[in-house]
C-alpha positions in Angstrom: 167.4 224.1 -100.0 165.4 222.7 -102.9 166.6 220.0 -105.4 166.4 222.0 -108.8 166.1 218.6 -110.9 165.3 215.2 -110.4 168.3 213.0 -108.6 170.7 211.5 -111.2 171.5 208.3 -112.0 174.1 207.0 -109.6 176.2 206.3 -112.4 176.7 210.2 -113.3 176.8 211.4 -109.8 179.7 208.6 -108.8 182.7 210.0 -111.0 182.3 213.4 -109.1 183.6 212.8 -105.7 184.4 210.9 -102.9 184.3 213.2 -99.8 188.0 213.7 -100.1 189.0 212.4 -103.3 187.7 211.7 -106.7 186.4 208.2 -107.7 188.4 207.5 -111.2 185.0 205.9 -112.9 181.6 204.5 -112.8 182.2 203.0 -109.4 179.2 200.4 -109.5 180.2 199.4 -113.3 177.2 200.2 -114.9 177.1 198.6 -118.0 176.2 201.0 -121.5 174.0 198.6 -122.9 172.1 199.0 -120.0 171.5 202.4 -120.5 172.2 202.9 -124.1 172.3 206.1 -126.1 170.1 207.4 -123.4 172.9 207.8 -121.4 174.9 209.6 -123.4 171.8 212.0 -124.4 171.9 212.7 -120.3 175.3 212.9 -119.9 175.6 215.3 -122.7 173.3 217.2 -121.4 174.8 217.6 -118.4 178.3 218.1 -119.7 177.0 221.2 -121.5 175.3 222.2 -118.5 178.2 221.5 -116.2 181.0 223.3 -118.9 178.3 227.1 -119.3 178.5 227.3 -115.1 182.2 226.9 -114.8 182.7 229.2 -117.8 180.4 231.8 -116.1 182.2 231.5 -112.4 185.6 232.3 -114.8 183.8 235.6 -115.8 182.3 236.2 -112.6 185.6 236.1 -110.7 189.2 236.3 -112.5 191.4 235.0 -109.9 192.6 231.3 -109.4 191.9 231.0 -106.0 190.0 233.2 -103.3 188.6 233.1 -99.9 184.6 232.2 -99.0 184.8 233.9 -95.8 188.0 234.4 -93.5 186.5 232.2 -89.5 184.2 234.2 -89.0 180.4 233.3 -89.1 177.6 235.2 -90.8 174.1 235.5 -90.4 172.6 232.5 -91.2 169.1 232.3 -93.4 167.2 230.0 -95.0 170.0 227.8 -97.4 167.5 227.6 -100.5 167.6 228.0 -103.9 163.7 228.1 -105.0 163.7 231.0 -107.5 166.2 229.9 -109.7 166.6 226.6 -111.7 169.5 227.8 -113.6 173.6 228.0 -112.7 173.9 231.8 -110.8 177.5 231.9 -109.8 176.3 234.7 -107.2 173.7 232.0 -105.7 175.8 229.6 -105.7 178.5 231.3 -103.6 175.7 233.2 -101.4 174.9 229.0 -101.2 178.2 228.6 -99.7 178.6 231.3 -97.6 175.0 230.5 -96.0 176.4 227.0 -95.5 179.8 227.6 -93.6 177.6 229.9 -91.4 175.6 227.6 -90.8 178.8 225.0 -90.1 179.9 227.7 -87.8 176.9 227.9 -85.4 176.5 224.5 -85.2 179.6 223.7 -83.8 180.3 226.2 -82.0 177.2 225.2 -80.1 178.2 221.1 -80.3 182.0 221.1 -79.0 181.5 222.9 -75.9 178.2 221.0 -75.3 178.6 217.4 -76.5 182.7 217.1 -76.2 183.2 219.6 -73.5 186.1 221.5 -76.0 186.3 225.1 -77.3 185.4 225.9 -80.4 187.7 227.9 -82.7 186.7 227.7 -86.8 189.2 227.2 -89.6 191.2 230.4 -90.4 190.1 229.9 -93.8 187.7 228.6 -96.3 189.3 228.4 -99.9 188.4 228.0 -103.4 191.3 227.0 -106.5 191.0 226.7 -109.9 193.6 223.8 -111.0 193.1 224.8 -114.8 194.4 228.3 -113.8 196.9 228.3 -111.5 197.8 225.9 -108.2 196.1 225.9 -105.7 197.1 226.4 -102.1 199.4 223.9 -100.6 199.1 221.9 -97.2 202.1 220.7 -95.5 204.1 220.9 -98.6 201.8 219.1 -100.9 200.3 220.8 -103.5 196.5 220.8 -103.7 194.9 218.2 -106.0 192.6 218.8 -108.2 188.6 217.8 -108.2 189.0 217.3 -104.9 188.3 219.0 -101.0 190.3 218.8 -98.4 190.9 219.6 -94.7 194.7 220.8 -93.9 195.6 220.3 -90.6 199.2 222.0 -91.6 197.0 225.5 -91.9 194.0 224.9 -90.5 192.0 225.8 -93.5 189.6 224.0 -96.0 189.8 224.4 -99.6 188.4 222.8 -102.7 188.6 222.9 -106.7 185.8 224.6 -107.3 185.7 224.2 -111.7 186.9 220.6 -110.8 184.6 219.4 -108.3 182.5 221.6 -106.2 180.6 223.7 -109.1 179.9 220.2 -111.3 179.0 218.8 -108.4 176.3 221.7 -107.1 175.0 221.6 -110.9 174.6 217.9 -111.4 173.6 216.5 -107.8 172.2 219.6 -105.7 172.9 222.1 -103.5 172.8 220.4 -100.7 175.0 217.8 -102.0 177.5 220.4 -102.0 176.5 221.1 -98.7 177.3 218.0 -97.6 181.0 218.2 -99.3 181.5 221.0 -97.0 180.1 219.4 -94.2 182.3 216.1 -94.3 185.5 218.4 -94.7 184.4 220.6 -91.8 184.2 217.5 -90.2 187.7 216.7 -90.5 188.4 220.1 -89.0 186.5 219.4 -85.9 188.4 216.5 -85.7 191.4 218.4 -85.1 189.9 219.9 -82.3 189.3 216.7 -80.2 191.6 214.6 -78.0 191.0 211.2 -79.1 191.7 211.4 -83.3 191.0 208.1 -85.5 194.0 207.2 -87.9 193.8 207.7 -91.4 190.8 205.8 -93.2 188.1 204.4 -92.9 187.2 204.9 -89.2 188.2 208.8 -89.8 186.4 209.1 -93.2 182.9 207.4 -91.6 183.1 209.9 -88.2 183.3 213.4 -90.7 180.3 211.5 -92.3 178.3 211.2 -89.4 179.7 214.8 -88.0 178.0 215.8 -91.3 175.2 214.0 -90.8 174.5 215.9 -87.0 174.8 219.1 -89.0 172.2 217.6 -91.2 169.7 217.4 -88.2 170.4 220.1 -87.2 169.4 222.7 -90.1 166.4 220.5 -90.6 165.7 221.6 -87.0 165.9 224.9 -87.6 163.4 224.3 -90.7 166.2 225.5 -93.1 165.8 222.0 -95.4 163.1 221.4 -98.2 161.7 218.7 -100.0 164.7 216.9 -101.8 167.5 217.8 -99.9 168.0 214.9 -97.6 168.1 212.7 -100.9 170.7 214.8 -102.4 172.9 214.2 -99.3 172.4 210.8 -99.2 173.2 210.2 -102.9 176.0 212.3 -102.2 177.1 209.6 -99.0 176.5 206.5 -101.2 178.0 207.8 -104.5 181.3 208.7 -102.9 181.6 204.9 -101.9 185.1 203.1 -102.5 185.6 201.3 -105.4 184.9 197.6 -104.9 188.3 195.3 -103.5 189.5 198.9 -101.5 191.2 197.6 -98.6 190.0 199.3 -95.6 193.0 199.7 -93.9 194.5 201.7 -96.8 194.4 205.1 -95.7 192.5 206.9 -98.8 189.5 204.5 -98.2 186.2 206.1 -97.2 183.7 203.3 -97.1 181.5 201.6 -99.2 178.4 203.3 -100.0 176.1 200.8 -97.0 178.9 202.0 -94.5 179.3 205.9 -95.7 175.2 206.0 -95.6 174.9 204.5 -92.2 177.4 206.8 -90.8 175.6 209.6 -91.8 172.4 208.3 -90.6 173.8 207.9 -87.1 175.0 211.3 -87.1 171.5 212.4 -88.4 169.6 210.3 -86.2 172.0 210.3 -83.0 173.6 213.4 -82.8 177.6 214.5 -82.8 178.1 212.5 -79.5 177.3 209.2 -81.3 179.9 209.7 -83.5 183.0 209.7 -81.1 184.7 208.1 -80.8 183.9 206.3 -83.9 182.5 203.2 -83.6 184.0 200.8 -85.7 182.2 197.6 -84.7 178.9 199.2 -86.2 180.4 200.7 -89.1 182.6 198.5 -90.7 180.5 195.8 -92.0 182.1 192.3 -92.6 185.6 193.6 -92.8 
């Protein structure tokens, strides 16, 4: 893939997501005097930018919710977006599909290999649209908006895609929406193996670092260009917890050192290194 503008400042990219759930403000509280009305100019800017894609994937496809593929893998080419610099709702979903392939090969290849378990993939890979209708529901619980999750209740993963996943591909990259996928895919490879982590951090910092072995793995393959290892690690450290989150409550995810050193691990070490997780080298100073 290919970064279509420069990175943002953390500050914009922060308020977008955290992995699994959406950080409620400028996590790193950065000051406006700081920035001044130059921050509002960008941020402007990118509201605009952010509210003409959403509007166009309401044209492109009417429904509230829909399906990006049903388990099954397709071919997998280069994940790139080098001819366009603009929002194209069909690129962006050919983005998608090119990326859960991609999920699919790798791990169908990595459980066996590394963890000595059979892969099966997620029956299903879901979009919803909070602003027009509920999303699916998992266990009973009714999906939340500008968020992505993993359901172990129906095996499927699902994200808001006018809340979350679309502002997210506009303003950060697409590989930063890559690595959304990535971390919830990670969550469903979780599932799959014997020895699970509780809720938190432990499990939050293991689907980073399964996302991070995916990472390594398409830039084996030669799939990644210039730019698209700095998206995903902005996308790691701006989904950080807020400061003073206990880590033993079980929405945290890490701070931003913790969440980037995961990944690295993954990236650096492979799948194996992240299982089981190991907390005495991610958890710093807790």
């Amino acid at each position: 893939m290919l970064a279509r503008r420069a990175l943002l400042p953390l500050a914009l990219v922060a308020v977008l997501v955290s992995g699994c759930g959406l950080l409620p403000g400028d996590s790193d509280g950065t000051p406006r005097e700081r920035f001044g009305e130059a921050l509002d100019d960008v941020r402007s800017a990118i509201e605009a930018e952010v509210q003409q894609a959403v509007e166009e994937a309401r044209e492109q496809e009417a429904g509230d919710t829909g399906d990006i593929g049903q388990g099954e893998a397709p071919e997998v080419d280069a994940i790139r977006t080098d001819t366009n610099t603009a929002f194209d709702y069909a690129q962006y979903t050919n983005t998608l599909e090119q990326v859960i392939g991609s999920l699919q090969a790798f791990w169908s290849q990595e459980l066996p290999e590394s963890f000595g378990v059979a892969y099966s993939a997620p029956t299903r890979f879901v979009y919803y649209r909070p602003e027009q209708g509920p999303g699916p529901s998992c266990g009973g619980q009714q999906a939340p908006p500008r968020n992505a999750f993993y359901c172990p209740a129906g095996d499927f993963i699902a994200w808001d895609e006018t809340g979350l996943l679309i502002p997210y591909y506009v303003q950060a990259g697409d590989f930063a929406a890559a690595f959304v996928l990535a971390h919830e895919f990670g969550h469903a490879m979780q599932a799959r193996l014997p020895q699970k982590e509780r809720p938190g951090i432990l499990n939050e910092l293991q689907a980073d670092c399964f996302s991070g072995a995916w990472a390594r793995y398409v830039q084996d393959q030669d799939l990644l260009t210039a730019g698209d290892l700095d998206e995903a690690t902005l996308a790691v450290f701006s989904a950080r917890d807020l400061p003073g989150t206990d880590f033993t409550d079980p929405a945290a995810h890490g701070s931003g050192f913790e969440r980037t050193r995961a990944f690295s691990d993954g990236y650096e070490s492979g799948a194996a290194s992240c299982y089981p997780a190991p907390g005495d080298r991610w958890l710093i100073g807790r």
